[in-house]
C-alpha positions as CSV (number, residue, x, y, z in Angstrom):
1,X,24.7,6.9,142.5
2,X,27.3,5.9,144.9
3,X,28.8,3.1,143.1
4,X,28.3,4.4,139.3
5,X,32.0,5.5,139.3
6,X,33.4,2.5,140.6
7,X,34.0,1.0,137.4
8,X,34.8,4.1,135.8
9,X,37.8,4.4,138.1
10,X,38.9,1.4,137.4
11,X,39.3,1.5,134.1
12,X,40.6,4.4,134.5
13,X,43.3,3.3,136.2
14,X,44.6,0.7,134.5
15,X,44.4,2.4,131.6
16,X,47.1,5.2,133.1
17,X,49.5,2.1,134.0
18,X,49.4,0.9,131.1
19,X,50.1,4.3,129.1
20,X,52.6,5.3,131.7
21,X,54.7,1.9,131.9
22,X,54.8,2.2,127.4
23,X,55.7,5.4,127.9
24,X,58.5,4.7,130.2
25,X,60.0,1.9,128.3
26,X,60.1,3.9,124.7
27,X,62.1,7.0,126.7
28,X,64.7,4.3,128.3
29,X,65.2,3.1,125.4
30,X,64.9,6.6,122.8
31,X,66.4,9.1,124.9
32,X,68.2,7.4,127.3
33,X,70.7,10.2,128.8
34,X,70.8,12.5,126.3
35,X,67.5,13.5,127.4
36,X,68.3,16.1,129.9
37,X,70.1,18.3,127.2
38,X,67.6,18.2,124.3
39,X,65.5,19.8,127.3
40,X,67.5,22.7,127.0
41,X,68.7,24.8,130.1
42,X,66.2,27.8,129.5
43,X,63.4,25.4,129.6
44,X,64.2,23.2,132.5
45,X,63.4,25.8,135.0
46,X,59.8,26.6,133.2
47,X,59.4,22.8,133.0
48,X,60.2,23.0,136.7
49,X,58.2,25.3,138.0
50,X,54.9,24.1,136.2
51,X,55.3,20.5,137.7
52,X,55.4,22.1,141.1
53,X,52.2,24.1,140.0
54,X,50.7,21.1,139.0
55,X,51.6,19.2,142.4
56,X,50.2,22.1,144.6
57,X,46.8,22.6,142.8
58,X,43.6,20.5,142.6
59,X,43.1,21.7,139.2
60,X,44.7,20.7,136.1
61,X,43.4,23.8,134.0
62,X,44.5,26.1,136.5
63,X,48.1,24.6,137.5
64,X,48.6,23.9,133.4
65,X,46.9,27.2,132.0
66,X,46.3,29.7,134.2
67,X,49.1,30.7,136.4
68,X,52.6,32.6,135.8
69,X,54.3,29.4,134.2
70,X,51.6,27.5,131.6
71,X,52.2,25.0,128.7
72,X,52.5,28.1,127.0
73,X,56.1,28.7,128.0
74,X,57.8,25.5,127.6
75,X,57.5,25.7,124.0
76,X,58.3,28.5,121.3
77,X,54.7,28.8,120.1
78,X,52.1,31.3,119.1
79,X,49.6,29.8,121.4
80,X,48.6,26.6,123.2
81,X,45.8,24.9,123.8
82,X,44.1,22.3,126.5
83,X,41.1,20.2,126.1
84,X,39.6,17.5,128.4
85,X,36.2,16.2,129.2
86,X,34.4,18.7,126.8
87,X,36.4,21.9,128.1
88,X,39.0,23.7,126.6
89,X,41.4,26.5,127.7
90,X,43.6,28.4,125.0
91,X,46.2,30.3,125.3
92,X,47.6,33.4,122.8
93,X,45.1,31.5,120.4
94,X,42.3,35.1,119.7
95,X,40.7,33.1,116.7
96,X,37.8,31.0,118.1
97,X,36.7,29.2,115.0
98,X,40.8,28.7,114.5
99,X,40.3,26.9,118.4
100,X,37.4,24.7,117.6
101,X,38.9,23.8,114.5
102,X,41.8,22.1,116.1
103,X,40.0,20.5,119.0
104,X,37.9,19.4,116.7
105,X,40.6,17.6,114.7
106,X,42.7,16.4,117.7
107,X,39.4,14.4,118.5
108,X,39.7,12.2,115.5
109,X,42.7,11.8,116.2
110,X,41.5,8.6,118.4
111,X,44.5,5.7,118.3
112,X,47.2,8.7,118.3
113,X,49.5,9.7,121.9
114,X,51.0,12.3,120.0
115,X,50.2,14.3,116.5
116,X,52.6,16.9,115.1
117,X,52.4,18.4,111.9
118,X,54.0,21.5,109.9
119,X,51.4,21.3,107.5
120,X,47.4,21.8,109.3
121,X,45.2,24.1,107.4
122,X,42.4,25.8,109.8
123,X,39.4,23.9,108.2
124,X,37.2,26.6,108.5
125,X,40.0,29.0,106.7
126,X,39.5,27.2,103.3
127,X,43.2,27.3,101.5
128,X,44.9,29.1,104.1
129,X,48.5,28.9,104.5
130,X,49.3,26.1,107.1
131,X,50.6,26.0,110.3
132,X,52.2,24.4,112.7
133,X,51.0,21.8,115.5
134,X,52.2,19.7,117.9
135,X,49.7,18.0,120.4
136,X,49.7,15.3,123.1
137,X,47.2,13.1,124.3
138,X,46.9,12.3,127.8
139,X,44.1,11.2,129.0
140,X,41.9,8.7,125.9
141,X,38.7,8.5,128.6
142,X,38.2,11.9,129.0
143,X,39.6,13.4,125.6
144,X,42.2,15.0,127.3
145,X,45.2,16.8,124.7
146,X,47.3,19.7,125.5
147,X,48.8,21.8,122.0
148,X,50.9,23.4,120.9
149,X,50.6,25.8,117.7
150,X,53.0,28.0,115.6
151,X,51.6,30.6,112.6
152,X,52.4,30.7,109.3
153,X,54.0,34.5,109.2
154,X,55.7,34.1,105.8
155,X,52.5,34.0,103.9
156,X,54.6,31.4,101.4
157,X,53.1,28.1,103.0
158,X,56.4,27.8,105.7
159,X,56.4,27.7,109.1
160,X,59.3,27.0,111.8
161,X,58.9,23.3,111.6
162,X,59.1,21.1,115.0
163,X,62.6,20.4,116.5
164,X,63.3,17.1,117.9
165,X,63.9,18.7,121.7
166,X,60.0,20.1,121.2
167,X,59.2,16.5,120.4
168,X,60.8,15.1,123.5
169,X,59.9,18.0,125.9
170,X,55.8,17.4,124.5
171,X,56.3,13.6,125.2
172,X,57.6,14.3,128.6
173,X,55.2,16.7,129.2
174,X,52.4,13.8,128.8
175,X,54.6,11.0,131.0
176,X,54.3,12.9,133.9
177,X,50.9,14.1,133.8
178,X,50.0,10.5,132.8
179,X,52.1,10.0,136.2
180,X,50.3,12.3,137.9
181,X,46.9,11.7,136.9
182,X,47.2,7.9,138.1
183,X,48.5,9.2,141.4
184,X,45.3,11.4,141.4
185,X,43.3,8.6,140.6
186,X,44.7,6.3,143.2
187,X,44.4,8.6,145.7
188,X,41.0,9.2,145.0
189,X,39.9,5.5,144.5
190,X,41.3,5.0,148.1
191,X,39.3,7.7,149.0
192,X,36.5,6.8,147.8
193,X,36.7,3.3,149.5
194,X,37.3,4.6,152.9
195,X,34.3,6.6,152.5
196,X,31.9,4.3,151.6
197,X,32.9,2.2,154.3
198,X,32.4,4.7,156.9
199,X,29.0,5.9,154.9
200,X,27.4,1.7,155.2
201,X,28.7,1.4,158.7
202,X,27.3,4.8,159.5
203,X,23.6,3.9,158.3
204,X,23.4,0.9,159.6
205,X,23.1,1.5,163.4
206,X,20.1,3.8,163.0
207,X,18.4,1.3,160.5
208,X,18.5,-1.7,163.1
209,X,17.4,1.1,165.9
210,X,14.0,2.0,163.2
211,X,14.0,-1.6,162.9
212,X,13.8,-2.7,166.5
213,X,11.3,0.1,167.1
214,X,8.8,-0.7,164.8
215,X,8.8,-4.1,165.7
216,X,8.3,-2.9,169.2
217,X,5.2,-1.1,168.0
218,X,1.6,-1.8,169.5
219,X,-0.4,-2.4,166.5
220,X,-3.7,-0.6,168.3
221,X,-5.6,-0.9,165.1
222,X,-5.6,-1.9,161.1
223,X,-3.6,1.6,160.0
224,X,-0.7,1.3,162.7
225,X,-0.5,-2.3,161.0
226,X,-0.4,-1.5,157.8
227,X,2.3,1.5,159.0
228,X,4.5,-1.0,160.8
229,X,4.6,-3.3,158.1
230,X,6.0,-0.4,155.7
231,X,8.6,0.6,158.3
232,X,10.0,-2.7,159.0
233,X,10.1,-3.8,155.2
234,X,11.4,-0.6,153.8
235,X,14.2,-0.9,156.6
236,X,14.9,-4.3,155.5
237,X,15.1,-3.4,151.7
238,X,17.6,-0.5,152.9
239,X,19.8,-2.5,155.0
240,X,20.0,-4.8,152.0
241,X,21.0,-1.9,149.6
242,X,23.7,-0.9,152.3
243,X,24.9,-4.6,152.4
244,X,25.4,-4.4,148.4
245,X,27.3,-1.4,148.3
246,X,29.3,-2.2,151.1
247,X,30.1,-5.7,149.4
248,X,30.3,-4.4,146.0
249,X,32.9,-1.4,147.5
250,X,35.7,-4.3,149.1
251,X,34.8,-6.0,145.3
252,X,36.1,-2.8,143.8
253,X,39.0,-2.4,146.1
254,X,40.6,-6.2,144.9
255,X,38.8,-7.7,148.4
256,X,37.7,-11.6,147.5
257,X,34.5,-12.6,148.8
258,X,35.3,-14.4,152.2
259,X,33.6,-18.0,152.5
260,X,32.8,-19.6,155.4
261,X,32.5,-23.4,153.5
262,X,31.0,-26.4,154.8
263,X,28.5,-29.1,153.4
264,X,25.1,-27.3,152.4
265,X,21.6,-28.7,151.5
266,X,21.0,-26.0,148.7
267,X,17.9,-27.5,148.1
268,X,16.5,-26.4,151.4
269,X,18.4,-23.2,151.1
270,X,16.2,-22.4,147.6
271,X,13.3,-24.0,149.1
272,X,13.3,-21.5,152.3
273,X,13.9,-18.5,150.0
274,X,10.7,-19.2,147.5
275,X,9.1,-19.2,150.4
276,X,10.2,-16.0,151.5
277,X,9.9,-14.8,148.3
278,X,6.5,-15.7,148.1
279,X,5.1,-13.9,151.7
280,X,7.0,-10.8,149.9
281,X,5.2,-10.6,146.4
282,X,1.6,-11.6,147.0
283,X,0.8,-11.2,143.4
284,X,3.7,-13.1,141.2
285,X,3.7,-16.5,139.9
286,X,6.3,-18.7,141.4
287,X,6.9,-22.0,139.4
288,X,9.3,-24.3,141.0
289,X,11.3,-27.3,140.1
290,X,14.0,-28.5,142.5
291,X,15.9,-31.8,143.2
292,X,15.7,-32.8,146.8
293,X,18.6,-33.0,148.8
294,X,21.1,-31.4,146.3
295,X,24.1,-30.8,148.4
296,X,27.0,-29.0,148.1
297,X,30.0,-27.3,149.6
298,X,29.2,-23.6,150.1
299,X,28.6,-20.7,152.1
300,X,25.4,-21.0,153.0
301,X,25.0,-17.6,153.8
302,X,26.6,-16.1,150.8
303,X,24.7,-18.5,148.6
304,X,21.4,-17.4,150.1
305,X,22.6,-14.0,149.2
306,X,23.2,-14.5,145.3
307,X,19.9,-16.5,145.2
308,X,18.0,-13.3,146.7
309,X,20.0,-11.4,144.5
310,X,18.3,-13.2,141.5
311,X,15.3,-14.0,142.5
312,X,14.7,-10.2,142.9
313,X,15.9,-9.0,140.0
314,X,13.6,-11.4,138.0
315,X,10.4,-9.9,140.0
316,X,11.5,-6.7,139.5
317,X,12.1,-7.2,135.6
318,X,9.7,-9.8,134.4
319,X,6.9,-8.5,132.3
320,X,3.7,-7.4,134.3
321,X,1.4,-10.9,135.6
322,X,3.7,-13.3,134.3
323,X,5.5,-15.7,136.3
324,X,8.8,-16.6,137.7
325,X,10.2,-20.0,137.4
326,X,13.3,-21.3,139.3
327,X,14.7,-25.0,138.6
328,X,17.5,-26.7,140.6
329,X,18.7,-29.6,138.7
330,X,22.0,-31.5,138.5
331,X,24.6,-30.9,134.8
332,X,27.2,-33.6,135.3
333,X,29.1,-33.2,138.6
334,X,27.7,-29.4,138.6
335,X,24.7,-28.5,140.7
336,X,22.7,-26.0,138.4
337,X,20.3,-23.4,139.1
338,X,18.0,-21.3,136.9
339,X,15.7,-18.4,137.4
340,X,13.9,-17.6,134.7
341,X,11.0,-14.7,133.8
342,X,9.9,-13.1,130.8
343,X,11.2,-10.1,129.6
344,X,11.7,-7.6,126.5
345,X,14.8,-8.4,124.9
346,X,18.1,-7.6,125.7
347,X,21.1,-7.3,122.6
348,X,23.9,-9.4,123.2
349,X,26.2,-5.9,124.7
350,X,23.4,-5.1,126.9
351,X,23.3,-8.8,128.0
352,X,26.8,-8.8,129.1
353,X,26.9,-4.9,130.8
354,X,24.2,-6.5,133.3
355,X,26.8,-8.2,135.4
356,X,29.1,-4.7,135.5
357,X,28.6,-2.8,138.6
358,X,25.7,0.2,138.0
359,X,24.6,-0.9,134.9
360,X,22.5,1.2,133.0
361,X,20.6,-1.8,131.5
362,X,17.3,-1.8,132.7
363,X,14.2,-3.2,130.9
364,X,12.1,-0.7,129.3
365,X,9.7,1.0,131.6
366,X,11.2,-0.1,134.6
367,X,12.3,2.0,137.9
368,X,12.7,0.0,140.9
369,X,15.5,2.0,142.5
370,X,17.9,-0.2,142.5
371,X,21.6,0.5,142.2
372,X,22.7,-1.7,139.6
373,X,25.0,-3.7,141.5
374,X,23.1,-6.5,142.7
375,X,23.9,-8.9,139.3
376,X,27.6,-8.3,139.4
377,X,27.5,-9.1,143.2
378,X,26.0,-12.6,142.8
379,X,28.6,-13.2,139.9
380,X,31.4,-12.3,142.6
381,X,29.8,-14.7,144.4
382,X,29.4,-17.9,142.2
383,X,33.3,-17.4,141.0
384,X,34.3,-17.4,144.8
385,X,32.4,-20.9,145.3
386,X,34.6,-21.9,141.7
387,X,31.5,-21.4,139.7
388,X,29.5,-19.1,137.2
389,X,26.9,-16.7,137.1
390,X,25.7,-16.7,133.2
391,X,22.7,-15.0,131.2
392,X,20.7,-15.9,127.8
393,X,17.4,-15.7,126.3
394,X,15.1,-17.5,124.4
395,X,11.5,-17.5,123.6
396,X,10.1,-18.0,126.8
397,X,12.2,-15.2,128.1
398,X,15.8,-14.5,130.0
399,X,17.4,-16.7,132.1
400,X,20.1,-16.7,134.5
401,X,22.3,-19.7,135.4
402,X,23.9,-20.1,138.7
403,X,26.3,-23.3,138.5
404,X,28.6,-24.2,141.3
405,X,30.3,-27.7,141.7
406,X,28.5,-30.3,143.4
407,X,28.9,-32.2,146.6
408,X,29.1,-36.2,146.5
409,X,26.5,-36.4,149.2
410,X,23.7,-35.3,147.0
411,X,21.2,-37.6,145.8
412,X,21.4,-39.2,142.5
C-alpha cells in the first residue's frame, strides 16, 4: 500500500508540466500584454483574493467554492460549478438534474482544456431553451472542471453569449491552478519520499534486534524449533520487503541504482542462489541449466538481488506442483538468463504493467502479500548494469529474460 501511489504521482506530475508549460506558451503568445485589461479592474481584486484563498487552504473545494470569494464571482453567471475525482460542488445552480446533466457532459468532453458554448440544452429538459456554458478542465487524471453557466431568461432561445475577457479570465483561472496543483504535487511527492525513508530506516533496527534474538534462542525442544524458525524467516522476508520499498522509493525520486562493478562469476552467483532457493521451498521443482564460469562485470550484490527478485516471483506465481526452470546461457557477446514457470496467461497490457511499480497483475488465485514492486526493481537493476529485464509466454509457460553484457573472461 505504501508504494501504490508512487506511480500515480508521477504521472501526475508530468502531466501538470506539460499542461502548464502549453498553457504558458499559447498566453505569451495570445494575450501578451493586453491581458491585464481584458481582466477588467472589478475582477482583479475577486481574482485576487481567491488565489490567496486558494494558497492558504489545503482544500481546493473549500478555497474555490466555499468561502466569501468563489469561482462564482469572477464571472457574471447564474451559477458555477466544480467537479473532481467523482465530487462536485455547485454554486446558485438549485436544479440537481440541470447539475448532473452538465457534469455529465463535461465528462465526455475527454481531449478538450476548455468548452464554451451559448447553445447547451439540459438533456434531461427535452427541447428546452439553451443556455450558456463555459468550463475549464484542469486536472485530465482526476476529472477535474470548474463551470461556469448563464440562463436563458428571454424564453426566445438567447442568452448573453461569452465575451472574450470571460474566455481569458476562465483560461487563466486553469493556468494557475494547473500551477498550483503541480506545486501541491511536488510538495507532496517530496514528502512522501522523506517519509518513506525515515519509515524503512525506522523498521529496520527492531527487525535485526528480533533477528538476533531468535537466533540467540535455546531451542529446548521440537516446538521452540519450529517457533524460531518462523521468527527468523518471517524477519528475513520483512527486511527484504523494507529493502524493496526503500530501493523502489530513491527509483521514484530520479535516484540511479549505485553499482559497485568489478568482474563477477555469475554462474556461481546463480548457482549459490538455487541453492538457497531450494533449503527455502522444500516442495518446488527446480530445473537448472547453467554455463560454468559465465563471467561478467557486475554488481555482485545487486545482481544477486534481481535474481532473488525473480526467482521468487516465479515460486510464488507458477501453477500449483509444477516446476521452476532457470537457464544461464551465452546470446552473442550477451550473457542471458531465464527463469521460467508455468502460469495462466497474461494479455499482452497485463504483461507489460508487471514491471510498473504496485502492479495489480497478479495470477488468478494468488495472494502472497507482496507489494508489487519487486519486477520493476530487478528491471531498474538490469538497465543500470546496461541491460534488460524482458517477459513473454509460450506454451510451456512465462518467462523472464535477464540479459546483461558479457565479460571476455567467460568461457567459450
Amino acid at each position: 500500500m505504501i508504494m501504490q501511489p508512487l506511480r500515480q504521482a508521477l504521472d501526475f506530475q508530468f502531466h501538470l508540466v506539460s499542461e502548464a508549460l502549453m498553457k504558458r506558451l499559447k498566453q505569451a503568445t495570445n494575450f501578451t500584454s493586453l491581458a491585464v485589461e481584458r481582466v477588467g479592474e472589478q475582477t482583479q481584486p475577486a481574482y485576487r483574493t481567491l488565489m490567496t484563498q486558494l494558497r492558504n487552504s489545503q482544500d481546493l473545494f473549500s478555497a474555490l467554492t466555499g468561502q466569501t470569494i468563489t469561482i462564482a464571482s469572477l464571472l457574471q453567471c447564474d451559477g458555477a460549478l466544480m467537479i473532481l475525482d467523482g465530487q462536485s460542488a455547485s454554486l446558485g445552480i438549485a436544479n440537481d438534474s440541470l447539475t448532473e446533466s452538465l457534469a455529465e457532459d463535461l465528462q465526455h468532453q475527454i481531449e478538450q482544456g476548455m468548452y464554451f458554448t451559448n447553445q447547451w440544452r439540459h438533456a434531461k429538459a427535452g427541447q428546452g431553451a439553451p443556455h450558456a456554458v463555459l468550463a475549464v478542465r484542469f486536472n485530465t487524471e482526476a476529472c477535474g472542471w470548474i463551470a461556469w453557466f448563464r440562463r436563458n431568461t428571454t424564453g426566445r432561445g438567447h442568452t448573453q453569449p461569452w465575451r472574450e475577457r470571460d474566455i481569458y479570465l476562465a483560461e487563466q483561472l486553469r493556468t494557475d491552478l494547473l500551477d498550483h496543483c503541480l506545486a501541491r504535487a511536488t510538495q507532496q511527492s517530496r514528502v512522501q519520499h522523506r517519509l518513506i525513508t525515515q519509515f524503512t530506516h525506522s523498521l529496520c533496527n527492531p527487525l535485526q534486534s528480533i533477528s538476533m534474538s531468535a537466533s540467540l534462542l535455546q531451542a529446548e525442544n521440537e516446538r521452540n524449533t519450529n517457533l524460531q524458525r518462523n521468527i527468523i524467516s518471517s524477519s528475513a522476508k520483512m527486511e527484504k520487503m523494507i529493502d524493496q520499498v526503500r530501493e523502489a522509493n530513491r527509483l521514484g525520486a530520479g535516484e540511479a541504482i549505485g553499482l559497485s562493478l568489478r568482474d563477477t562469476n555469475v554462474s556461481s552467483i546463480v548457482e549459490q542462489a538455487l541453492a538457497g532457493m531450494r533449503k527455502l521451498h522444500l516442495q518446488t521443482i527446480f530445473k537448472s541449466d547453467i554455463a560454468r564460469h559465465a563471467h561478467a562485470v557486475i554488481d555482485p550484490e545487486q545482481y544477486a538481488k534481481g535474481l532473488g527478485i525473480l526467482l521468487t516471483n516465479a515460486v510464488q506465481h507458477r501453477t500449483s506442483d509444477t516446476p521452476v526452470s532457470i537457464s544461464l546461457h551465452r546470446v552473442g557477446s550477451d550473457l542471458c538468463l531465464d527463469i521460467r514457470n508455468q502460469a495462466p496467461s497474461l494479455s499482452a497490457d497485463q504483461l507489460t504493467g508487471l514491471f510498473e511499480p504496485a502492479s495489480a497483475t497478479r495470477a488468478p488465485g494468488s495472494s502472497n502479500g507482496g507489494l508489487g514492486i519487486g519486477l520493476y526493481i530487478a528491471s531498474a537493476i538490469a538497465q543500470a548494469h546496461q541491460g534488460s529485464l524482458n517477459v513473454h509466454q509460450d506454451v510451456d509457460g512465462i518467462v523472464f529474460s535477464f540479459r546483461i553484457p558479457s565479460s571476455p573472461n567467460s568461457d567459450s
